[in-house]
C-alpha positions as CSV (number, residue, x, y, z in Angstrom):
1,X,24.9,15.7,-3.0
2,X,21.7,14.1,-1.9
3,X,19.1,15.9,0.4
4,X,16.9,14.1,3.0
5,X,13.7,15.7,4.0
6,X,13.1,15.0,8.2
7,X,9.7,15.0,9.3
8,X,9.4,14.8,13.3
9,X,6.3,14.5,15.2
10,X,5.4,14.3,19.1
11,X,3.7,11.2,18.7
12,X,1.3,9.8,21.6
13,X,2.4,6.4,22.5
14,X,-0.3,4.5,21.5
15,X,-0.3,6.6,17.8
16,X,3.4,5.3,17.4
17,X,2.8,1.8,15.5
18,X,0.1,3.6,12.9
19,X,1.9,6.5,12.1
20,X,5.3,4.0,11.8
21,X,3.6,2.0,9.3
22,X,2.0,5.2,7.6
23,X,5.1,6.7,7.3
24,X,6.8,3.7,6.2
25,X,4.3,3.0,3.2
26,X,4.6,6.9,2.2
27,X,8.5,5.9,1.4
28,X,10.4,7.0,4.8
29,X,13.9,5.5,3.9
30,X,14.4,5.3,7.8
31,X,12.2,6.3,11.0
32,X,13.8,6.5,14.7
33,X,11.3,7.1,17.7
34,X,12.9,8.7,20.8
35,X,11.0,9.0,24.7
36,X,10.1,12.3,25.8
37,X,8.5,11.6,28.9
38,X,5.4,8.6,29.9
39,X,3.4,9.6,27.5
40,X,5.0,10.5,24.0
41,X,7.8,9.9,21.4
42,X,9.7,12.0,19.0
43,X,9.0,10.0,15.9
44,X,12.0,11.3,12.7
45,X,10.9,10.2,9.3
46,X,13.7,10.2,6.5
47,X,12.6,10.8,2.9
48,X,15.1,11.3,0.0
49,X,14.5,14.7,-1.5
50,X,13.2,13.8,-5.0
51,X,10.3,16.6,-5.7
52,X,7.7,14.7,-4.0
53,X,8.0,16.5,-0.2
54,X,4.7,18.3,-0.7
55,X,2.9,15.3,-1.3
56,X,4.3,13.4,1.1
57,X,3.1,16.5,3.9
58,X,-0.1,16.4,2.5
59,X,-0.6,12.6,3.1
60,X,1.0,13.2,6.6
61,X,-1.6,15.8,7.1
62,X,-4.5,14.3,5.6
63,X,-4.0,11.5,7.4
64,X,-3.3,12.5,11.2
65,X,-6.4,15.5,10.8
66,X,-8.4,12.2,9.8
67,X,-7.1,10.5,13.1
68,X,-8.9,13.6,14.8
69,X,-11.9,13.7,12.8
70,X,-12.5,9.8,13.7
71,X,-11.4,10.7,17.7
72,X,-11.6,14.3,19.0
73,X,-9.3,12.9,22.1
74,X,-6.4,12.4,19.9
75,X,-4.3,15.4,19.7
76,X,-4.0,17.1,16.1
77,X,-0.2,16.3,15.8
78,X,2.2,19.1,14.4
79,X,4.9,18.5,11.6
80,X,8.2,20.0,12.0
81,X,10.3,19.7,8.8
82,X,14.1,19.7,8.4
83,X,16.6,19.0,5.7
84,X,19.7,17.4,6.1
85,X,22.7,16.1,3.6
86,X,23.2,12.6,2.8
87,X,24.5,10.3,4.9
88,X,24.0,6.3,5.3
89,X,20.2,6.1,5.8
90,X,20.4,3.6,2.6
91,X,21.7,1.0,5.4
92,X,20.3,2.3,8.6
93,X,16.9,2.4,7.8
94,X,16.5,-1.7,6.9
95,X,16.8,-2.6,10.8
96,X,13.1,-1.3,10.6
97,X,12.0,-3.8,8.6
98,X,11.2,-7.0,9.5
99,X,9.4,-10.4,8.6
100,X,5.8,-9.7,8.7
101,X,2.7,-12.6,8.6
102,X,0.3,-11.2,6.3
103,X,-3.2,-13.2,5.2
104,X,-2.7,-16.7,6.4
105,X,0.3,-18.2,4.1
106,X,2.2,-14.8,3.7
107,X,5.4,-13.9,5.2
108,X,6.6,-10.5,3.9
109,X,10.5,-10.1,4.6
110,X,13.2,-7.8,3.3
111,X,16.2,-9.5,0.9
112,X,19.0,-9.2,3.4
113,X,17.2,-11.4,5.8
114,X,16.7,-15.1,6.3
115,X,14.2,-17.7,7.5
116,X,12.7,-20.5,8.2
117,X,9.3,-21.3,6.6
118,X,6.7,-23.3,7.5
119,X,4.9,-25.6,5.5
120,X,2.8,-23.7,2.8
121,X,4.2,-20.6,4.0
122,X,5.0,-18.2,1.0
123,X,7.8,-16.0,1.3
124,X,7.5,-13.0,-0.3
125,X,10.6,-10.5,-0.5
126,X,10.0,-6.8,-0.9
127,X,12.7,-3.9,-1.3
128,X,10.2,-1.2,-0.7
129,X,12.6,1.4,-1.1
130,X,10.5,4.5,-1.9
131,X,7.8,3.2,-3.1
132,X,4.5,2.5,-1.5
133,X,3.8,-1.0,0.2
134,X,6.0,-3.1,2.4
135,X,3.0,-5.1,3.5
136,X,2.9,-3.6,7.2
137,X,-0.6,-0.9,6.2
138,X,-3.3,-2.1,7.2
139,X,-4.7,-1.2,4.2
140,X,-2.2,-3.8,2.0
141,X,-2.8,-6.5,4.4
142,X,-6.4,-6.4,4.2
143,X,-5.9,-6.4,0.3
144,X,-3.6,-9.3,0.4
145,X,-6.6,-11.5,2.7
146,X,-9.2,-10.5,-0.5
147,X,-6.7,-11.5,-2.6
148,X,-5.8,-15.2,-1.0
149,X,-10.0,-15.4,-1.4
150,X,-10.5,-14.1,-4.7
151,X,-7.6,-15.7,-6.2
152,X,-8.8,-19.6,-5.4
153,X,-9.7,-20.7,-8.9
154,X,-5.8,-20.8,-10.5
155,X,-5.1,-18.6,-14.0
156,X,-7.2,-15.8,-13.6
157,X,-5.9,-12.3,-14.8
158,X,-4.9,-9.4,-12.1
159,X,-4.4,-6.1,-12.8
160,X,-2.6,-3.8,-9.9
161,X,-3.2,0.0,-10.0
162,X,-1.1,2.3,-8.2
163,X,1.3,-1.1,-7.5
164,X,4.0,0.7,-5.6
165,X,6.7,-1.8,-4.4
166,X,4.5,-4.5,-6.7
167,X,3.6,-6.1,-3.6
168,X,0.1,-7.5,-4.5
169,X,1.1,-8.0,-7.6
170,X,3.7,-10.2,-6.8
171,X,1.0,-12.0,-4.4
172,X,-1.0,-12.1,-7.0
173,X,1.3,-14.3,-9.4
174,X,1.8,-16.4,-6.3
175,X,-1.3,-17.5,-5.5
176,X,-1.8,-18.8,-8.9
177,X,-3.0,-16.1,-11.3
178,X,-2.0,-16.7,-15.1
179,X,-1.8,-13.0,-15.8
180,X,-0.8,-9.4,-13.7
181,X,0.0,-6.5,-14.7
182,X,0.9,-3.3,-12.4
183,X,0.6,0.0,-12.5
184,X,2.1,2.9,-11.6
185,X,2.1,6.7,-12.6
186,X,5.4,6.7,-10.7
187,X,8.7,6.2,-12.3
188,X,10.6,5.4,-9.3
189,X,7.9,2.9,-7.9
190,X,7.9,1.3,-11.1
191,X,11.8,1.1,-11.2
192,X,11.3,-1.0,-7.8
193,X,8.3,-2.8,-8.7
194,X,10.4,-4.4,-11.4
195,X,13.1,-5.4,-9.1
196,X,10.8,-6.6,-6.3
197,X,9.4,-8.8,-9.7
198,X,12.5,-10.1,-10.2
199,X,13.5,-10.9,-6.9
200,X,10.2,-13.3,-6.4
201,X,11.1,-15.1,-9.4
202,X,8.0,-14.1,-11.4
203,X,8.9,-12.4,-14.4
204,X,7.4,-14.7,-16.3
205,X,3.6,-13.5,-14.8
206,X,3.9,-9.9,-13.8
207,X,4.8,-7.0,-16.3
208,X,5.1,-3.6,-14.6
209,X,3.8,-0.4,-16.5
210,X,4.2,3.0,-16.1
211,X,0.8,4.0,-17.0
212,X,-2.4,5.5,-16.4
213,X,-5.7,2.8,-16.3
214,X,-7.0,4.4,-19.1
215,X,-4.0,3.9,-21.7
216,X,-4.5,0.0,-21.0
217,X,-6.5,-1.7,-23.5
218,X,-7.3,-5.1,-21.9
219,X,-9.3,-6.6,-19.5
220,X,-8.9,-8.6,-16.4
221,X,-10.5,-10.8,-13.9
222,X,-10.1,-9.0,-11.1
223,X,-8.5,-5.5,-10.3
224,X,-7.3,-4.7,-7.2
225,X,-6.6,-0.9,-6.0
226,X,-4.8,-0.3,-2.8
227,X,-5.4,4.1,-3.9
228,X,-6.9,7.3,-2.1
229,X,-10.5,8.1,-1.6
230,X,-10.0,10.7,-4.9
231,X,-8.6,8.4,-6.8
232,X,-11.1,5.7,-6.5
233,X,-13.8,7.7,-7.3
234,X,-12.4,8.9,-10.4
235,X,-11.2,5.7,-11.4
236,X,-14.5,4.3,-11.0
237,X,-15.7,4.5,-15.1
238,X,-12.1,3.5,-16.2
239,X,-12.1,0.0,-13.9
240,X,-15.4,-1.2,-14.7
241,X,-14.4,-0.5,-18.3
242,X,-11.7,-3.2,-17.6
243,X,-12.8,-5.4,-15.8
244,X,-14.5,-8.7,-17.1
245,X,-17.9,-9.8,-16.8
246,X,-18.6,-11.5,-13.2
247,X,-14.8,-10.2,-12.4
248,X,-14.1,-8.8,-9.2
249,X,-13.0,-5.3,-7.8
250,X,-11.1,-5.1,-4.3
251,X,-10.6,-2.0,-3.1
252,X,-8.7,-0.4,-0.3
253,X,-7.4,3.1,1.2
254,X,-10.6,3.8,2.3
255,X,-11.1,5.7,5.4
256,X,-13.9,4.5,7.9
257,X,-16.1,7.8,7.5
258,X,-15.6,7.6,3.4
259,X,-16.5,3.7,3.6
260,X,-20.3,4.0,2.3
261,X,-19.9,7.0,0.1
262,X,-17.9,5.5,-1.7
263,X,-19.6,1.9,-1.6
264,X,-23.2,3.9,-3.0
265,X,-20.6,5.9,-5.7
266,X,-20.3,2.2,-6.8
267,X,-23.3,0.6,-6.4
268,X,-24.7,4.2,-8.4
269,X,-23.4,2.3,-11.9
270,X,-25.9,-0.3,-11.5
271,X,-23.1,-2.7,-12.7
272,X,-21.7,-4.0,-10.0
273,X,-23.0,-5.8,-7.0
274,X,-21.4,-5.4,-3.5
275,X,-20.2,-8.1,-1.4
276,X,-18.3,-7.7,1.5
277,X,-16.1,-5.3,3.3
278,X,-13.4,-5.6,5.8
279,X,-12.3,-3.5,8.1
280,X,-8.8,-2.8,10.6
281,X,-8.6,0.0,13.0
282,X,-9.5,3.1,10.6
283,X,-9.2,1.3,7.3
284,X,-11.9,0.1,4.8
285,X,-11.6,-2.6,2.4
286,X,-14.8,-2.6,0.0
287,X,-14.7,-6.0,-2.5
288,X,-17.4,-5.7,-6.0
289,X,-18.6,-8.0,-8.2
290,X,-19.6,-7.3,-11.8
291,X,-23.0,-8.5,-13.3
């Protein structure tokens, strides 16, 4: 029978909505938030208990001791961890995920729900499942706005590392590029990935890999990496090695306090040429040009 790891943390109220969407893009199959008192929640995270529990805590913790770092006056928040036996969180857990505006055509929405667009509006469904990336991070969002920029001039070629649900792949193929592939070193975000390809109706642009950057032998236009501060910086050799001449790197999961060591780790190549960063809340977006 399957096993669902509970995470639950006395959240401040105004820490609710981050740690939601943090939670949410880690792979929570289902979060509930209950009042205990003015001033706090009980947040309860659901995660199916597939051999990644450790790395989920240590995202959880990374990321809330970062919180403190960036403002002493939040409290560090404690992690109480449970495990319980399957029951319907397959169904319960959709009700927290709704249509979401992201960029300026985007609407993000889950398959089981309907609605109305607007003109040149651009649906885009995602099953996140457990995978990484149902467009509410800040960190996605701010990827998908590069993109909508970058992505102008039609039949470019997009590659997607660490693609998760396949979201900005799939945004990608949709605003017009020829080629994309995604990436993933993880089998069950590839699995969904896939789906979430097949569900937009782009097949035809987007191939989804299990693979490592460095067992691809192509290059591209523009790569996009929505990854961790570690991982960036070791990827760093491996995506300029990819990417075309005068092609573009955006990328995002950047911290505010590792925002320009990482922009001078880049800059350090002498191959690329900065050119603009964005920022939401805590979150860094750093966009590259090669010469």
């Amino acid at each position: 029978m399957k096993r669902w790891l509970v995470l639950s943390l006395l959240t401040p109220k105004d820490l609710i909505e981050p740690i939601s969407n943090f939670l949410t893009e880690q792979g929570a199959a289902g979060i509930e938030g209950v009042e205990e008192g003015l001033e706090q929640e009980r947040l309860k995270a659901y995660f199916l208990q597939n051999g990644s529990a450790q790395k989920i805590l240590c995202s959880l913790r990374q990321y809330l001791k970062s919180m403190h770092e960036m403002n002493p006056k939040i409290p560090l928040i404690e992690i109480e961890t449970s495990s319980i036996p399957d029951q319907d969180w397959g169904e319960n857990w959709k009700r927290f995920f709704k249509p979401v505006r992201v960029g300026s055509r985007f609407i993000i929405k889950p398959p089981w729900t309907k609605i109305r667009l607007k003109r040149d509006e651009i649906p885009l469904e995602i099953n996140p499942g457990m995978a990484f990336g149902t467009g509410t991070h800040a960190t996605t969002q701010l990827c998908i706005a590069l993109l909508e920029k970058g992505l102008k001039r039609r039949g470019l070629s997009v590659l997607d590392i660490g693609t998760g649900s396949g979201i900005l792949a799939i945004a990608a193929a949709k605003l017009g590029a020829s080629e994309v592939w995604g990436i993933d070193i993880d089998r069950t975000a590839v699995e969904i990935a896939k789906e979430n390809v097949r569900l937009n109706s782009v097949s035809d642009k987007v191939k989804i890999l299990r693979s490592r950057i460095g067992a691809i032998r192509k290059t591209f236009n523009l790569i996009v990496a929505n990854i961790d501060y570690k991982s960036l910086r070791r990827a760093r050799t491996s995506m300029l090695h990819h990417l075309k001449k005068s092609g573009f790197l955006i990328l995002s999961g950047i911290l505010l306090q590792e925002e320009e060591r990482l922009r001078q780790h880049y800059i350090r190549t002498g191959k690329l040429r900065w050119t603009e960063t964005r920022r939401d809340k805590e979150w860094v977006c750093l966009v590259f040009k090669k010469r």
